[in-house]
C-alpha positions in Angstrom: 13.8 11.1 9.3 12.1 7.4 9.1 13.3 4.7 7.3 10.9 2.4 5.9 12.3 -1.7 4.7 11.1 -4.4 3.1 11.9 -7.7 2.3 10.8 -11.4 2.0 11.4 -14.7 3.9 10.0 -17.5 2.2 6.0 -17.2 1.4 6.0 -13.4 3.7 7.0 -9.9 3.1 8.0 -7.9 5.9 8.3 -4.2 7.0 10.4 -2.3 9.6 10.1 1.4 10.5 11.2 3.6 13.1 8.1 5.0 15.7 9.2 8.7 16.3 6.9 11.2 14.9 8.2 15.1 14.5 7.2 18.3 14.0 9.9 20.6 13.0 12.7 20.1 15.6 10.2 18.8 18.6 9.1 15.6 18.9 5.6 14.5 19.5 5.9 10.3 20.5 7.8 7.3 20.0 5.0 5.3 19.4 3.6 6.7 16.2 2.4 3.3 13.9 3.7 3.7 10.4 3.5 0.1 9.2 -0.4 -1.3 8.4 -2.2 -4.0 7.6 -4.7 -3.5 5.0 -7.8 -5.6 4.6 -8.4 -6.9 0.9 -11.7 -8.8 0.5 -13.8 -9.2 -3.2 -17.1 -10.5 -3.7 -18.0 -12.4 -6.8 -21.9 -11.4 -8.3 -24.9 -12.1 -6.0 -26.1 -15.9 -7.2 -29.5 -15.5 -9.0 -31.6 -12.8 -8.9 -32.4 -13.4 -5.3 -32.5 -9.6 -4.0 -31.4 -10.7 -0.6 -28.4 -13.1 -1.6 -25.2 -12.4 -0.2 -22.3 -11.8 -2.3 -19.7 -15.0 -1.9 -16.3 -13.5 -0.7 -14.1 -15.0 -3.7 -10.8 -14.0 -2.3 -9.1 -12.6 0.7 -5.7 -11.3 1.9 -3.7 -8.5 3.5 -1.9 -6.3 2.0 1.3 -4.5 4.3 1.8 -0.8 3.9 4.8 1.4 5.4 4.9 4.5 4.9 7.6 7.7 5.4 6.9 11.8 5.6 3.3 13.2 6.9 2.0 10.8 9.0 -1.7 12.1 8.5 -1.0 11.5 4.9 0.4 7.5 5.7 -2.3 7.4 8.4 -5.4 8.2 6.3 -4.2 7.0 3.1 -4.2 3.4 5.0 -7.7 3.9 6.5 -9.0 4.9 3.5 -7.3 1.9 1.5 -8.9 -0.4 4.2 -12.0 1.0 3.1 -11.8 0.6 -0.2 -9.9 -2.8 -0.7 -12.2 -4.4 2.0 -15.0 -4.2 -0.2 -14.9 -5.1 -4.3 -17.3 -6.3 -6.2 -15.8 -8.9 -8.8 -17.4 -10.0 -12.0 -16.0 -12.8 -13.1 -14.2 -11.6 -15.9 -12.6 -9.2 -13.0 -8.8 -8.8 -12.7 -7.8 -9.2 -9.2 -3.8 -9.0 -9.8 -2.1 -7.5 -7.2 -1.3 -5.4 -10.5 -4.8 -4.1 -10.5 -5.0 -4.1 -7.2 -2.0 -1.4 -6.9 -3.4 0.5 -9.5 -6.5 1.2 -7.3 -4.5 1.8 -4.2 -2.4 4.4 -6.4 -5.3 6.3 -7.2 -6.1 6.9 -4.1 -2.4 7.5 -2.7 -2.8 10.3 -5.6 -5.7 11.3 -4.3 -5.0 11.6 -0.6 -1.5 13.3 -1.2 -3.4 16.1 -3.5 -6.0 16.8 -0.9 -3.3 17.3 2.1 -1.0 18.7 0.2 -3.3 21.8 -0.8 -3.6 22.2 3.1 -0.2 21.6 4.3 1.9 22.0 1.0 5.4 19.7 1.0 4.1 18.8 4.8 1.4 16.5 3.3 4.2 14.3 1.1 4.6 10.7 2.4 6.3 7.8 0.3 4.8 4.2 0.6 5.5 0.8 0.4 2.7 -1.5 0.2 3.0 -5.1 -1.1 1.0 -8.5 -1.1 0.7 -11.9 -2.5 -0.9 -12.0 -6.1 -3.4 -14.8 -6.8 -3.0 -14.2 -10.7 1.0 -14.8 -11.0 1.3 -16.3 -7.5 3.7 -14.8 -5.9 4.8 -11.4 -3.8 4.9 -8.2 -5.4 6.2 -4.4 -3.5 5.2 -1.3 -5.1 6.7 2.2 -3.9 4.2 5.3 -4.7 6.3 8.7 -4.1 5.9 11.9 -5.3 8.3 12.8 -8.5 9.7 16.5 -8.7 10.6 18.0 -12.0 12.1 21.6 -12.4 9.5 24.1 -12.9 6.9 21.6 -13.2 4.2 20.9 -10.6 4.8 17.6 -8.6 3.6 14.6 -10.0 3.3 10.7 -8.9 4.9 7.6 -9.6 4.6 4.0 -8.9 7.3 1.4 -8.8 6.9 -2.1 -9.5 10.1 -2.7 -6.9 12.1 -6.2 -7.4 11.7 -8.8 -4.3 15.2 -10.5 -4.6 14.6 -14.5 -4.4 16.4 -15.7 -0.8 19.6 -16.9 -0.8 19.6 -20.6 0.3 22.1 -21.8 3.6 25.9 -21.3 3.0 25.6 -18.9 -0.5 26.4 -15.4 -0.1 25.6 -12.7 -2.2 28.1 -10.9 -4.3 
């Protein structure tokens, strides 16, 4: 079973997991990678109407992503949001909230988990964690995508918008 955690420390979010990967009662490695770092880079319009312009890259960060269950599912899910975060074009009436932002990655979480899932069934299931700064409200955000099971209904997606808890300063304690 992996355990995936999150929290924040001043201006940073961090992640922990466990390393063991499994299949059934065997296991394969204790060095299985199921925390990423996933590129986020958008490009504003080409200036002019100079075909051979480069795009200015208007904003840039890394996003973390942890992930729990299939591993192919947490492994290409992050590939694949590497690809597709790495390169958005931005108009500039664009919203690049980490809102927004999440709302593409959740697509393609949905996506992804679909695909494997009509290969390996309940195998293909992962949870995630992924989470950022936003440039819009300034400030970290942590979303958890996970599959939602309903009697008699088929499964279905959701995505959390989870709470950071602000730090507690030297000497408080929480209650």
């Amino acid at each position: 079973m992996t355990l995936c955690l999150a929290w924040k420390i001043n201006d940073e979010i961090y992640f922990a997991s466990d390393s063991r990967l499994t299949s059934g009662d065997s296991i394969i490695t204790d060095e299985a990678n199921k925390i990423f770092k996933v590129k986020v880079e958008i490009y504003g319009p080409r200036p002019g109407h100079t075909p051979n312009a480069i795009e200015p890259l208007i904003y840039q960060t890394t996003f973390g992503l942890c992930f729990a269950g299939s591993y192919i599912n947490g492994s290409v899910l992050a590939d694949t949001l590497e690809d597709v975060l790495s390169n958005i074009q931005a108009t500039p009436y664009s919203d690049i909230s980490i809102d927004n932002l999440s709302e593409i990655a959740f697509a393609v979480y949905r996506i992804v988990t679909n695909e494997l899932m009509y290969r390996h069934r309940m195998d293909g299931l992962s949870e995630v964690l992924i989470g950022g700064y936003c440039p819009k409200d300034k400030k970290f955000r942590l979303y958890r995508f996970s599959p939602k099971f309903e009697p008699g209904e088929l499964i279905d997606f959701q995505k959390e918008d989870l709470v950071i808890c602000p730090e507690l300063s030297t000497g408080e304690t929480s209650k």
